[in-house]
N, C-alpha and C positions, 0 to 999 in steps of 0.2 A: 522711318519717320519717328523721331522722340517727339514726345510731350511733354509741354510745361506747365508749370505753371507762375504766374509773372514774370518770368525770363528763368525760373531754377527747373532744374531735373524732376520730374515728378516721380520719382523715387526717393529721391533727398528732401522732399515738402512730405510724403507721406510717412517715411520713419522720423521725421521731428516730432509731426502727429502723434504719431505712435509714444514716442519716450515723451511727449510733453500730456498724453491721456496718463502715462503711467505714474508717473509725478504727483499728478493732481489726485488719482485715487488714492496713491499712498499718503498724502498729506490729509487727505480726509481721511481716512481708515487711523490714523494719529489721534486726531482731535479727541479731545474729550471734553465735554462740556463741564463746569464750574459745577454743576447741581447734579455730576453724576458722582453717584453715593452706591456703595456694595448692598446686595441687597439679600435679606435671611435668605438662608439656607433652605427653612421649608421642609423639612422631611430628609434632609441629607445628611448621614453620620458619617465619619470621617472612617477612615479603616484602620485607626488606632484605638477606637471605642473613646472611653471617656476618659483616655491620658493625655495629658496636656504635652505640648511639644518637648519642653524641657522636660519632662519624665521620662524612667527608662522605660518604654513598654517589652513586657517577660515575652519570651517565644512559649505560646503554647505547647504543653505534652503533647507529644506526637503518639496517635490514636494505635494500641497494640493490637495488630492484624488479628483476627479471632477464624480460628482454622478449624475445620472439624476434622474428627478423626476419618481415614481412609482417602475416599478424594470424591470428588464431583463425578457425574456421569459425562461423556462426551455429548453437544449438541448435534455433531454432525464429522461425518466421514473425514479424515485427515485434521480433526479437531488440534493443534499445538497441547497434549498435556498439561493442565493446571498445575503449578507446582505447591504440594501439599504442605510446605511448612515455612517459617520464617526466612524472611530472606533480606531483612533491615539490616545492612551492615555489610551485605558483602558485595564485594569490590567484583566487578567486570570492566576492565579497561583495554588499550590494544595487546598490552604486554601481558596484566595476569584476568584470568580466569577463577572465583574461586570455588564452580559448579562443578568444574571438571574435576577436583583434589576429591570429590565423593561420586561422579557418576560417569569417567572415563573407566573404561578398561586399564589395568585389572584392580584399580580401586572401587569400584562398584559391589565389588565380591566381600571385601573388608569392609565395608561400612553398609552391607545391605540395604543400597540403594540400584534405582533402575538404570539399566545402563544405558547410553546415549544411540537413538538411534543409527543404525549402519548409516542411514542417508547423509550424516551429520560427517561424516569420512570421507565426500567424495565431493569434488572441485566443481567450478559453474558448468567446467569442460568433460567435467563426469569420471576425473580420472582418480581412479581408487587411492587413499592417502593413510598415511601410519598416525595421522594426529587428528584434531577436530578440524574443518575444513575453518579460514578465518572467515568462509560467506557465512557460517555458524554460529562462529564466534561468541557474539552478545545473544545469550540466552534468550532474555527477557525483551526482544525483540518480534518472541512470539509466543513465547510462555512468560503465564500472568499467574499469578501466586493467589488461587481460591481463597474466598472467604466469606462471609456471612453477613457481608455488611448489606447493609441497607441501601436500597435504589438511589441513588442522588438525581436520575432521571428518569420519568418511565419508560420502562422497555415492554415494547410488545414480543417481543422474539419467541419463536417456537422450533424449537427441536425437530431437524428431522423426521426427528419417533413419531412426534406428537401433529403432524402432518397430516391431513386425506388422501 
């Protein structure tokens, strides 16, 4: 049995409905009355500070990582190693590496740096390899480069050690 409605398909009356409700909101969502005027800002600064558009605004000095000597303690078992020194500038991409030129085998020996854990040598499938595995690859994907900066959020976090 189909339903109509005054002789049309009552499917064909309810999507006219439909795209003539959508019309009408769009055309009012348009409007804008004669007496609307932009209205202050209020407390909201722009995030070029007080440069004007047409001005160039400078990029800020970028903040020099402040490292202390030796290294941080770990928080907790299998902790990724901190990495103790600068590291602004160097390039990890798919093709170079430039972490491994100082802490692969047997460049680690010549630049008395630590050499790259064994587990960093061996595939997802576990199979023993002559290179850094590329699951490895990007360093700082789980070593973060220590520093002394100040909290930008508070952390409650407690060390293992520092546990009951």
């Amino acid at each position: 049995m189909n339903k109509t409605i005054k002789g049309f398909p009552k499917s064909a009356v309810l999507g006219a409905f439909a795209v003539l409700s959508l019309a009408v909101a769009t055309a009012l969502s348009l409007y804008v009355p004669e007496r609307a005027v932009a209205q202050p800002a209020g407390g909201v600064t722009s995030l070029r500070g007080e440069t004007e558009i047409p001005d160039e605004n400078l990029v800020p000095e970028i903040e020099r990582q402040d490292t202390q000597a030796g290294s941080f303690e770990r928080a907790y078992r299998q902790q990724p190693p901190l990495i103790p020194h600068k590291i602004q500038g160097y390039q990890i991409t798919r093709t170079v590496n430039q972490c491994i030129q100082c802490h692969d085998w047997p460049y680690n020996v010549d630049q008395g740096a630590p050499k790259i854990s064994e587990t960093h040598y061996f595939n997802r499938d576990g199979v023993a390899l002559d290179e850094v595995s590329s699951n490895r690859w990007f360093c700082t994907q789980c070593h973060a480069p220590q520093s002394n900066a100040k909290e930008l959020v508070r952390n409650d976090f407690k060390s293992a050690l520092d546990l009951d």
